[in-house]
C-alpha positions in Angstrom: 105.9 73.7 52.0 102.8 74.5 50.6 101.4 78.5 50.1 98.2 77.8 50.2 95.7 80.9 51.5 92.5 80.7 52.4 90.6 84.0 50.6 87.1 83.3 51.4 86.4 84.5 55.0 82.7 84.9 56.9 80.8 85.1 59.8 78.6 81.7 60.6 77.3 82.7 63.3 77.1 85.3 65.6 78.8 88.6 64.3 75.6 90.9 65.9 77.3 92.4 68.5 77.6 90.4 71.9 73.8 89.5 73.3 71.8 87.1 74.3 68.6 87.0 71.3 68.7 84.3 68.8 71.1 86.1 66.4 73.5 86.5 68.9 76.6 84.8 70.4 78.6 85.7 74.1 81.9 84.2 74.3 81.3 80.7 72.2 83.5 78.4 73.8 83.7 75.7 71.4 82.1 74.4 68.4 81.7 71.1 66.2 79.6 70.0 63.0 76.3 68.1 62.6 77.0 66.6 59.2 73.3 64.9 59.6 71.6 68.0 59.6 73.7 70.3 58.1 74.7 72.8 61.1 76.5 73.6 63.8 76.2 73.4 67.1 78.0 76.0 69.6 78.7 76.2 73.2 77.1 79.9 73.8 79.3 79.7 76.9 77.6 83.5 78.5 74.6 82.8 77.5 74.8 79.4 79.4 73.1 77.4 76.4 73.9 75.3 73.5 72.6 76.4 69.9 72.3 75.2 66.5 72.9 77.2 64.2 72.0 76.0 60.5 74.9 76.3 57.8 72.1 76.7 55.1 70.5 79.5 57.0 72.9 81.4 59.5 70.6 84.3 60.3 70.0 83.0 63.9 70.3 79.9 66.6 67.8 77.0 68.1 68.7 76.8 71.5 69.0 72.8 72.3 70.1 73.0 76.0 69.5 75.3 78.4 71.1 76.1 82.1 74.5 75.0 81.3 77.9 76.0 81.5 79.1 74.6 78.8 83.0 73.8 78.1 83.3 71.6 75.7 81.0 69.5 72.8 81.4 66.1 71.1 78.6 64.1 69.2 79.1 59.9 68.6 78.4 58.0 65.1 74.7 57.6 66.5 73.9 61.5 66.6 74.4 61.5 70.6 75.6 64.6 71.5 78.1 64.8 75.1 78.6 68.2 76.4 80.7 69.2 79.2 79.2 71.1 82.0 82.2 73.3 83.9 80.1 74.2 86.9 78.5 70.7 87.6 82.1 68.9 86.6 80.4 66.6 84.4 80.0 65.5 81.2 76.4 64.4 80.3 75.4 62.8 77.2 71.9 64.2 75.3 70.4 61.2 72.6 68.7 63.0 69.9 65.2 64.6 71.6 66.4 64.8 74.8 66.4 68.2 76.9 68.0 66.2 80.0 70.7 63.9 79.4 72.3 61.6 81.5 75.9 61.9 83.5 78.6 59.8 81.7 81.5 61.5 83.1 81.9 62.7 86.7 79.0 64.0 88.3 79.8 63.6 92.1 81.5 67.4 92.6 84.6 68.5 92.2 87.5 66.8 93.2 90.5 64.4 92.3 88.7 61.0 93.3 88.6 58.7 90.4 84.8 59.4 90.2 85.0 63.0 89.8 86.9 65.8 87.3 87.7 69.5 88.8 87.4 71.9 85.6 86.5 69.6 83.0 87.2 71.1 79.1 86.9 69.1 76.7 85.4 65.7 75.4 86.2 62.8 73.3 84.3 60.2 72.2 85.8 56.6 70.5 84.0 53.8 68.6 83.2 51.8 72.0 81.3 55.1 73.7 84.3 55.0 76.2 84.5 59.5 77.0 87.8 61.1 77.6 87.7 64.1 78.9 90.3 67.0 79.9 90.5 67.6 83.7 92.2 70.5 83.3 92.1 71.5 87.8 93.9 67.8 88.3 96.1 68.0 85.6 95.0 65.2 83.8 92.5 63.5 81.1 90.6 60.8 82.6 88.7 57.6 80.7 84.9 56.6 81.3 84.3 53.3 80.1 80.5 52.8 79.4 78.3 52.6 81.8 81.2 53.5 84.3 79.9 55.4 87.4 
């Protein structure tokens, strides 16, 4: 078994106290890494927006989209990024630019119908753009092929 500890420990982003300004985080919900440009991006979950925040420069956030309650993030080998919207029950995928996105996952309200997800988490994406995504009110993780309605 290995004894490996981990001695170098920081804030990356947030650490300002709870707020809503561009230094600030309320209750980030969940987190991945941009390898392309260096940074993360952050489900501000409160603040109902997703920021990224530069690994370089971790002084403050550039909000990317706006008006969502976001769960859960994923991003695809072509820089798309999904993110899952709790209130909408939907997952919606943003191509680089875009302050809109389209619905790839659910989308048609709440419920257990194989068209719909009731408390969606979190999001997967695999090598042939199919989404899974955790439907954590039905108790199950449902599969979006492409394209899929």
């Amino acid at each position: 078994m290995s004894d490996i500890s981990f001695r170098i420990k920081q804030i990356v982003a947030g650490g300002n106290e709870e707020g809503s300004e561009t230094h600030q985080l309320s209750n980030p919900f969940d987190v991945i890494a941009d390898k392309e440009r260096d940074s993360l991006i952050i489900c501000d979950s409160s603040n109902k927006r997703v920021v990224r925040w530069s690994r370089r420069n971790g002084t403050s956030a550039e909000t990317i989209i706006s008006n969502i309650n976001c769960y859960g993030l994923t991003m695809d080998e072509n820089g798309s990024l999904y993110v899952v919207d709790g209130r909408k029950h939907e997952v919606r995928r943003y191509q680089r630019g875009e302050s809109q996105g389209i619905v790839v996952a659910g989308g048609n309200g709440s419920g257990n119908r194989l068209d719909q997800l009731y408390g969606p988490h979190y999001v997967f994406v695999d090598r042939d753009h199919s989404v899974y995504v955790s439907d954590w009110e039905n108790h199950r993780v449902m599969k979006w092929v492409e394209g899929a309605k």
